[in-house]
C-alpha positions as CSV (number, residue, x, y, z in Angstrom):
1,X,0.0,0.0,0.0
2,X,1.3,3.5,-0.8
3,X,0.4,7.1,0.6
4,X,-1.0,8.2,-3.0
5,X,-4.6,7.8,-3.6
6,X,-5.9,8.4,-6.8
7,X,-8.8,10.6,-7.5
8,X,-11.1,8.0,-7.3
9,X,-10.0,6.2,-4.4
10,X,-10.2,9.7,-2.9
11,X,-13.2,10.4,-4.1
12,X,-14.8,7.6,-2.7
13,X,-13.8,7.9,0.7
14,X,-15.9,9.5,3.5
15,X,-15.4,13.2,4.7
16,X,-15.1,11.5,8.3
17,X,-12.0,10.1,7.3
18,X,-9.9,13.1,5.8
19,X,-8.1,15.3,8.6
20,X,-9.6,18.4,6.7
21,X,-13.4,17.1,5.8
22,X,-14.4,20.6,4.7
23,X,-11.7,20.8,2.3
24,X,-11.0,17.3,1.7
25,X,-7.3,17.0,2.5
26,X,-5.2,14.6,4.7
27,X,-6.9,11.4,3.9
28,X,-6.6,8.9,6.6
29,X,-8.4,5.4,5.8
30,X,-5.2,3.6,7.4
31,X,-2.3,3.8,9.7
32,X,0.0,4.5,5.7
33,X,-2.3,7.4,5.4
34,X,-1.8,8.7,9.4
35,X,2.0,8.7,8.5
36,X,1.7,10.5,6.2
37,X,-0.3,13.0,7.0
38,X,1.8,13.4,9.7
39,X,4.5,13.4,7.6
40,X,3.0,16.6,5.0
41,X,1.6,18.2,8.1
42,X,3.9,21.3,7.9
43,X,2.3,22.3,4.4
44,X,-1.5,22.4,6.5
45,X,-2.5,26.5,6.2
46,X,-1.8,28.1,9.5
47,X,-5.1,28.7,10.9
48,X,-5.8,25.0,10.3
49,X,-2.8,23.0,11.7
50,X,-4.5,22.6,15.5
51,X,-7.5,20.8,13.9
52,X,-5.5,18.8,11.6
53,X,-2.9,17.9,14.7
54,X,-6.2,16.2,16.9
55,X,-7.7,15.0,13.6
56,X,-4.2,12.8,13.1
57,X,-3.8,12.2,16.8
58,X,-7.5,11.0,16.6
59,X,-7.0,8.2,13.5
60,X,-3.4,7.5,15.2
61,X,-5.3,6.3,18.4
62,X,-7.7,4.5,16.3
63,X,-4.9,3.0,13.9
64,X,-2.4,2.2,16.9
65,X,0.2,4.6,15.2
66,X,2.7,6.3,17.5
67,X,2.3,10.1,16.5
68,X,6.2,11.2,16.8
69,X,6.2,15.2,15.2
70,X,6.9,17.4,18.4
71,X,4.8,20.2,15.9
72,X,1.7,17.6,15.0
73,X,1.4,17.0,19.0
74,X,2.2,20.8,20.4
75,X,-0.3,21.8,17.6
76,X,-2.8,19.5,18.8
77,X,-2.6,21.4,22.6
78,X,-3.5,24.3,20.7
């Protein structure tokens, strides 16, 4: 499995499970997709990051993934 969806794998997944729903961004269907948006976390708009930082430590919990980025978890404090 890869961190790439294509657009219709995307498309096809629920807005409960992107990090973002509004926008659609930060998919997270699986603990891949936790990582990585963990990983591409930095490129989230400012004014966003503290909702995308629970949102990942949210699916981490639920995907038994060790959230590591000092910035995803002080975000999510926010």
């Amino acid at each position: 499995m890869t961190d790439r969806l294509s657009y219709e794998e995307k498309k096809e997944l629920p807005d409960s499970v992107f990090g973002l729903p509004e926008r659609r961004e930060y998919p997270m269907p699986d603990a891949a997709h936790v990582r990585a948006a963990e990983a591409y976390f930095r490129y989230c708009p400012e004014e966003l990051k503290p909702r995308l930082a629970r949102a990942i430590l949210d699916r981490a919990r639920e995907y038994g993934v060790d959230v590591e980025s000092p910035t995803v978890l002080s975000y999510a404090e926010k």
